[in-house]
C-alpha positions as MATLAB code, in Angstrom:
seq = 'XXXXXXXXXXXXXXXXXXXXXXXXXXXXXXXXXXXXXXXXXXXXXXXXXXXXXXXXXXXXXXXXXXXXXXXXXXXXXXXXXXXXXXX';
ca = [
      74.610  -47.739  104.023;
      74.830  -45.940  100.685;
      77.284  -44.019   99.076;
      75.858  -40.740  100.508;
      75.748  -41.726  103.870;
      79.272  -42.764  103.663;
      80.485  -39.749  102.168;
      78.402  -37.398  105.118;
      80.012  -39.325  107.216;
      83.407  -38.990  106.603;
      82.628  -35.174  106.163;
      81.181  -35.050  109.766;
      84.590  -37.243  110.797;
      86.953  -34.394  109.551;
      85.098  -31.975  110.754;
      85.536  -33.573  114.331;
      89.140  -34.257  113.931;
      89.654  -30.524  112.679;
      87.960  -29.326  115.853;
      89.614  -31.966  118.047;
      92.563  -30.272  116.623;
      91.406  -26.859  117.406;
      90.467  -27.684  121.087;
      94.235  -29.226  121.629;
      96.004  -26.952  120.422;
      93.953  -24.018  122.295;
      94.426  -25.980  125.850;
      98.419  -26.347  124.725;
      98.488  -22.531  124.239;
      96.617  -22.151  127.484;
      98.250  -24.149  129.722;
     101.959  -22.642  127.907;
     102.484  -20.298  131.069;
     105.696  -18.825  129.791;
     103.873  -17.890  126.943;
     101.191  -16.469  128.342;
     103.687  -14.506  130.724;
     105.416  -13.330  127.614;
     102.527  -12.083  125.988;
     101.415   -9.998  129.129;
     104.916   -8.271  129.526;
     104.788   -7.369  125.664;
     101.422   -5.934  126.432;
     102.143   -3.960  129.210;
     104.894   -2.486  127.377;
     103.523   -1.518  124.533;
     100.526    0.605  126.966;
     103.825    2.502  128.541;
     104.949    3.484  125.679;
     101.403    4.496  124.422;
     101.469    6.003  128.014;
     104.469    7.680  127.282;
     103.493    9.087  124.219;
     100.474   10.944  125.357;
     102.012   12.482  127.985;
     104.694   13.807  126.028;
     102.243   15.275  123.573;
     100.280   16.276  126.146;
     103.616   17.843  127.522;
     104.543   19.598  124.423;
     100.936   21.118  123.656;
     101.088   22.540  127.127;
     103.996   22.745  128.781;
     103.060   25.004  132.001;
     101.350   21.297  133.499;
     104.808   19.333  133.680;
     106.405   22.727  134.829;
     103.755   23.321  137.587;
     103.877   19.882  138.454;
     107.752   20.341  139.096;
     107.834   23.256  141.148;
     104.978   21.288  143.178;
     107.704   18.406  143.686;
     110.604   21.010  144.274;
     108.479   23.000  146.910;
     107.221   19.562  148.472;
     110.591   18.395  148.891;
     112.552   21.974  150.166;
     109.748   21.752  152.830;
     110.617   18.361  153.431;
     114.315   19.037  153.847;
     113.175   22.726  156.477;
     111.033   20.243  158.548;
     114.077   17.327  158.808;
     116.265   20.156  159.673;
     114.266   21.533  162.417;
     113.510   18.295  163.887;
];
C-alpha cells in the first residue's frame, strides 16, 4: 500500500467516525423525550401567541366582529338562563 492509499484511507476513516458521530448524537436527541416534549410546548406557544396576535389585529382593524360575536354569546346565554327558568 502506498502513501496515497494510506492517506485516502484515513480520509474515508474520519469521514466515518464524523458521521458515526452524527448518527449518535441524532438517535440521543431522538430518543431525549423530555426534550422533545419541551420543544413541542415551546412550539405550541409561540403559535398562541402568533394566534393571539392576529386576532387582536384583526380585532382592532374591525372591531364590530368581536362585538357581534359578544352579543351572540350574551343573547345565547340570556336564552339559556329564560329556558332553565321555565323548566
Amino acid at each position: 500500500m502506498n502513501q496515497q492509499d494510506t492517506e485516502q484511507l484515513r480520509g474515508e476513516i474520519e469521514r466515518t467516525r464524523a458521521e458515526l458521530g452524527a448518527t449518535v448524537e441524532a438517535l440521543s436527541h431522538k430518543a431525549d423525550v423530555k426534550a422533545q416534549a419541551r420543544a413541542k410546548a415551546e412550539q405550541v406557544k409561540v403559535q398562541a401567541r402568533e394566534k393571539a396576535e392576529l386576532a387582536r389585529s384583526q380585532a382592532q382593524q374591525n372591531p364590530a366582529v368581536p362585538l357581534a360575536a359578544g352579543i351572540g354569546v350574551a343573547i345565547v346565554a340570556l336564552w339559556m338562563i329564560r329556558r332553565r327558568r321555565r323548566s
